[in-house]
C-alpha positions as CSV (number, residue, x, y, z in Angstrom):
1,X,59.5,19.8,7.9
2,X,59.1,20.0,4.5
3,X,56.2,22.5,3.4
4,X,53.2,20.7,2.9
5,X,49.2,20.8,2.1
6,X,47.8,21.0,6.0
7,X,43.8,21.2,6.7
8,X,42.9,21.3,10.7
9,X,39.3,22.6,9.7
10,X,36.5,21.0,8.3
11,X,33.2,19.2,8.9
12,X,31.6,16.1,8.2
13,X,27.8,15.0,7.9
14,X,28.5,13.7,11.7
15,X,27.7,18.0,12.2
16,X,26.9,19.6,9.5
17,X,29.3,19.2,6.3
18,X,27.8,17.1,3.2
19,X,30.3,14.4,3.1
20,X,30.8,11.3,5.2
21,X,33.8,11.3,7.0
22,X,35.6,9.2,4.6
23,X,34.4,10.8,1.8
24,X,35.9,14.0,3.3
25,X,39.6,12.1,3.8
26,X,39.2,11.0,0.5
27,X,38.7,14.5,-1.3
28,X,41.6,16.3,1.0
29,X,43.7,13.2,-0.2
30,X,42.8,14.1,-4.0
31,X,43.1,17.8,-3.3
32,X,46.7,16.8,-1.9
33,X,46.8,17.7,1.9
34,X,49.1,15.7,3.8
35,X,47.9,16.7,7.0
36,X,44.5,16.8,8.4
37,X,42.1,16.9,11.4
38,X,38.0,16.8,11.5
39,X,36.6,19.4,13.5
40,X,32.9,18.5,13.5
41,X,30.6,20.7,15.9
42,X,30.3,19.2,19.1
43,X,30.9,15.8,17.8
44,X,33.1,13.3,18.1
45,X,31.0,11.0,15.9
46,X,33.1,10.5,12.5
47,X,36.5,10.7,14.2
48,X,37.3,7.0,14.1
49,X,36.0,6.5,10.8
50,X,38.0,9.2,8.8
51,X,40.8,8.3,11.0
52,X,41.2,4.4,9.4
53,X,40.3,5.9,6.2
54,X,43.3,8.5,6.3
55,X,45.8,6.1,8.0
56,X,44.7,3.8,4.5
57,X,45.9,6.8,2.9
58,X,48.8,7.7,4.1
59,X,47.5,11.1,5.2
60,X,48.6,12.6,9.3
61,X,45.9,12.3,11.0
62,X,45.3,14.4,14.0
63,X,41.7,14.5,16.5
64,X,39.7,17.4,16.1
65,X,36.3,19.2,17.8
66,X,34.6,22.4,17.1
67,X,32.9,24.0,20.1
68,X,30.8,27.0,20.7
69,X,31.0,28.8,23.6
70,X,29.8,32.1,25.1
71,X,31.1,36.1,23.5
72,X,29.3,39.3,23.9
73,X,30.3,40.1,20.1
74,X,30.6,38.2,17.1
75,X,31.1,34.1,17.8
76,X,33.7,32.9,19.8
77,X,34.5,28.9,18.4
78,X,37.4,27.1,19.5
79,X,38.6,23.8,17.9
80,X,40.6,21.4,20.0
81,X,43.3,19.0,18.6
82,X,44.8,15.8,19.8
83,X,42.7,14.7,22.4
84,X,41.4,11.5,24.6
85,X,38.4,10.2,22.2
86,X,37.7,8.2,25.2
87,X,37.8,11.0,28.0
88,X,34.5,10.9,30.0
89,X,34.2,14.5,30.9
90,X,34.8,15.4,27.3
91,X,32.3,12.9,26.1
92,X,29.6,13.7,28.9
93,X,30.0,17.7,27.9
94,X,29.9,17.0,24.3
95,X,26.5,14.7,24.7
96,X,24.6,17.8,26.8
97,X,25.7,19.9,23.8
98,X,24.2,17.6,20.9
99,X,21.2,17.2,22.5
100,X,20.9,20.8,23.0
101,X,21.6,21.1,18.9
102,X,18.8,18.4,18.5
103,X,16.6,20.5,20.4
104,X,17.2,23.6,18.4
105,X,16.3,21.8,15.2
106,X,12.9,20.5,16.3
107,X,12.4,24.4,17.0
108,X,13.7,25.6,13.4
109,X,11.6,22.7,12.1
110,X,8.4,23.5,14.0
111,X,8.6,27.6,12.5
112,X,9.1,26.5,9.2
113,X,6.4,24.8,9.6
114,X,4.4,27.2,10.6
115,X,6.0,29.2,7.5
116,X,4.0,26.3,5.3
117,X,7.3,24.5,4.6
118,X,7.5,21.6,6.7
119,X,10.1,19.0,7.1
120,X,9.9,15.7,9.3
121,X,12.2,14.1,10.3
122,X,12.3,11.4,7.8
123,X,13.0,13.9,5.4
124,X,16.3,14.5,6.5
125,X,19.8,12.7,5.9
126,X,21.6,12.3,9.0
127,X,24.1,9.7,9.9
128,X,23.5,7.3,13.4
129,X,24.8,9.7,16.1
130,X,25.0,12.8,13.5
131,X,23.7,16.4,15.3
132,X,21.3,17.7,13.3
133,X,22.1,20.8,11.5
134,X,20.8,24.0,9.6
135,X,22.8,22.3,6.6
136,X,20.4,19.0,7.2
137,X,17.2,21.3,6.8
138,X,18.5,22.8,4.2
139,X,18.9,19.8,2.2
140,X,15.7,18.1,3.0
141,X,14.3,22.1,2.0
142,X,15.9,21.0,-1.7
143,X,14.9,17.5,-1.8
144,X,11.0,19.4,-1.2
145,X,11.6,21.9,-3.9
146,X,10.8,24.7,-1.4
147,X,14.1,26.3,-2.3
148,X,16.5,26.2,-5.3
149,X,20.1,25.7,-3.3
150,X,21.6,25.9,0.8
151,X,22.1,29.9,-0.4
152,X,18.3,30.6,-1.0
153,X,17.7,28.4,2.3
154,X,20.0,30.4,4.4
155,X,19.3,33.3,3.0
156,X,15.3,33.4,3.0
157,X,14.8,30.8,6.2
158,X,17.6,29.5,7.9
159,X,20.2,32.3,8.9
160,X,21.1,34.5,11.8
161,X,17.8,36.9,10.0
162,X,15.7,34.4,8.6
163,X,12.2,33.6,10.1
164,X,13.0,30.1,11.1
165,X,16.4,30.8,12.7
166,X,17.0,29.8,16.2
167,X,20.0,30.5,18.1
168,X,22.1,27.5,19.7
169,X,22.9,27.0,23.1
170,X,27.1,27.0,24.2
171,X,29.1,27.0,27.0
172,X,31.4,29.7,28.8
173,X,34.6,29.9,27.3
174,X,36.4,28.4,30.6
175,X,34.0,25.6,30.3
176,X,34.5,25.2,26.5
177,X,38.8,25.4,26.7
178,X,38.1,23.2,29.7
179,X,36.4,19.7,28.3
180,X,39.4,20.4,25.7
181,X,42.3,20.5,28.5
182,X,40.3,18.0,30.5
183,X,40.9,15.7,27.6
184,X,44.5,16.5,27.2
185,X,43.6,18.4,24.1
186,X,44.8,21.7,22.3
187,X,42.0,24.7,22.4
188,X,42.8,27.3,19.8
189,X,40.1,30.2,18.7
190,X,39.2,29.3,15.5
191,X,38.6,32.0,12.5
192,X,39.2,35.3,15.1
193,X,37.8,37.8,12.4
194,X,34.5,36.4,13.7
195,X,34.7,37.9,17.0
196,X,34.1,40.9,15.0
197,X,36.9,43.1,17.5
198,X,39.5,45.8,16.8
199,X,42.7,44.8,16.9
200,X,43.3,46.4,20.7
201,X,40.1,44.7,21.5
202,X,40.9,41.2,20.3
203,X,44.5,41.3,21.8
204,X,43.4,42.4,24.8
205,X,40.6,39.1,24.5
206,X,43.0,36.2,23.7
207,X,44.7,37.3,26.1
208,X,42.1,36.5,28.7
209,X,41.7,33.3,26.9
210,X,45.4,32.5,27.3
211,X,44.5,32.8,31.2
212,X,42.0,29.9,31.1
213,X,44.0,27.7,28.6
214,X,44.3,28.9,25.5
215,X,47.1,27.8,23.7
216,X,46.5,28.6,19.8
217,X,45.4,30.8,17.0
218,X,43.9,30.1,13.9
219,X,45.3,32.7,11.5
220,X,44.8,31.0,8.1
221,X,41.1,30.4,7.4
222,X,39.2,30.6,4.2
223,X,37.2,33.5,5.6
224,X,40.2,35.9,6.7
225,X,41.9,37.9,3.7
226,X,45.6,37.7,3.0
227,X,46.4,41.1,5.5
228,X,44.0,39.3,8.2
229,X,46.2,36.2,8.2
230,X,49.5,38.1,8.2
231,X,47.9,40.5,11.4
232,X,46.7,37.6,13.4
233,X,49.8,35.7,12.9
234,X,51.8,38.3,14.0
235,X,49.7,38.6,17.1
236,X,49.7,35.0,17.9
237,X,53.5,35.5,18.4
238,X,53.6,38.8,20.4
239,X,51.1,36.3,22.7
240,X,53.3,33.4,22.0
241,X,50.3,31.5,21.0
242,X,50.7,28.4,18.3
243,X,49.5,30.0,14.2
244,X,47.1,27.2,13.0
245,X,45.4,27.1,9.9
246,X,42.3,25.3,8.3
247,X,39.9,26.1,5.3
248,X,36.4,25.0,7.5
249,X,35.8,23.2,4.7
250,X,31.9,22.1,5.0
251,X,30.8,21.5,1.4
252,X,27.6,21.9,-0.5
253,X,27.0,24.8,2.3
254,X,29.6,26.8,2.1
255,X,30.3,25.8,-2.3
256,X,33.6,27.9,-2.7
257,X,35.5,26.9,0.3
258,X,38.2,23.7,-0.6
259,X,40.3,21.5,1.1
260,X,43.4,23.0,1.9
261,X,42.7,26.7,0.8
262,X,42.1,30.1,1.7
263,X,41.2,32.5,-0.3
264,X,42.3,33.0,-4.0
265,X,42.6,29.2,-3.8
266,X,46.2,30.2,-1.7
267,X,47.5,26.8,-0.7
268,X,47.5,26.2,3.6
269,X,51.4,25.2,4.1
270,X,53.0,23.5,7.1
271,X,55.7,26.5,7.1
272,X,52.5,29.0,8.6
273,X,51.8,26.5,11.1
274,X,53.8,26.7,14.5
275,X,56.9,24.1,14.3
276,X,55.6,23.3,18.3
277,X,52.1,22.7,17.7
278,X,53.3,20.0,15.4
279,X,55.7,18.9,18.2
280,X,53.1,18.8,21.0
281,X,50.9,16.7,18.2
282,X,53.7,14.0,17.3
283,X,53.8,15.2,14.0
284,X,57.4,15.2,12.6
């Protein structure tokens, strides 16, 4: 294969990116990536939708989901590729989670409330079947003029420190790789610097992953530096995982992450990815 532009991280407003999921196809089309697959937190909601609108485009289009799930340290997400959209025990596992995410918002929205800032439900954008999102608050926060931009509301309210912040419920890892599996998908840890681990410490911890399922790594993200990418990688192949990589694009949240990038604006090329993963995926 040829090296080309390849994006298997990003989000949608069907979680909690700020562009529809044809909008999103639609800028990593401008941006040039060839290959692509949404990963939107617990959702499956845009999938179909960006999936006609790439297929219009000529882009690869590949099934992707972002779960939580369950670490002592850091946070432990892992993104699952080229799944059964139709697979009951993925959709039944995925619906427990959004309403769990819908319940956590109501809370947020109740203490910033109490915080005289409130925001009702009608003040929010969110798409038919969306999860509502910290990014969603934020917004409707703007629209309210209780805050300038999604940093001062994640700063001051909305994150892991902020007054209004409440934590989300996720599943066990084995529970999390398994709706994946269950589905006939690909579970790979996304953006491993997150874990916050040593480098003993996180061998030793995808390795216990690779025990209940895991199959993949994803080295290039727009939050590891250049020596991050080149350690994980190399780790991935001592543990004969697949290298994946995606920029978790979101948009007007996270303003200096872009389609197809990592940092420095370094391009994500099909050459870093593992020649299987795009075997097991169809993807010539």
């Amino acid at each position: 294969m040829n090296p080309t532009l390849v994006d298997f991280h990003c989000h949608s407003t069907a979680s909690d990116g700020s562009l529809e999921p044809s909008e999103l196809v639609r800028l990593a089309h401008k941006q040039g990536v060839k290959i692509m697959a949404l990963t939107d937190h617990d959702s499956l909601n845009g999938l179909t939708e960006a999936q006609q609108e790439a297929l219009s485009l000529g882009l690869t289009w590949v099934n992707g989901i972002e779960i939580s799930a369950k670490v002592e340290v850091g946070h432990l997400h892992l993104l699952g590729y080229g799944f059964d959209l139709t697979n009951k025990a993925l959709i039944s596992g995925l619906a427990l989670l959004q309403e769990a995410r819908a319940g956590r918002g109501l809370k947020m929205m109740e203490r910033l409330s109490d915080l005289n800032l409130p925001v009702e439900l009608s003040d929010l954008e969110l798409l038919p079947g969306a999860s509502l999102g910290r990014p969603h608050l934020a917004q409707a926060m703007i629209k309210k003029g209780y805050v300038q931009d999604f940093e001062e509301a994640f700063y001051k309210y909305l994150g892991r420190k902020g007054p209004a912040f409440v934590d989300k419920e996720v599943l066990d890892p084995a529970q999390a790789i398994g709706l994946i599996r269950e589905a006939g998908g690909i579970a790979v840890v996304a953006h491993p610097v997150s874990l916050k681990m040593g480098r003993a410490q996180l061998f030793e911890y995808l390795q216990t992953l690779k025990t209940l399922g895991l199959e993949g790594v994803e080295a290039y993200n727009s939050s590891h530096s250049a020596n991050q990418c080149n350690r994980i990688s190399k780790m991935a192949l001592e543990l004969d995982l697949f290298i994946t990589g995606g920029s978790d694009f979101h948009g007007l949240s996270k303003p200096r992450v872009k389609m197809g990038r990592l940092q420095n604006n370094r391009k994500i090329l099909s050459k870093w990815i593992s020649s299987d993963l795009f075997d097991r995926l169809g993807i010539n």
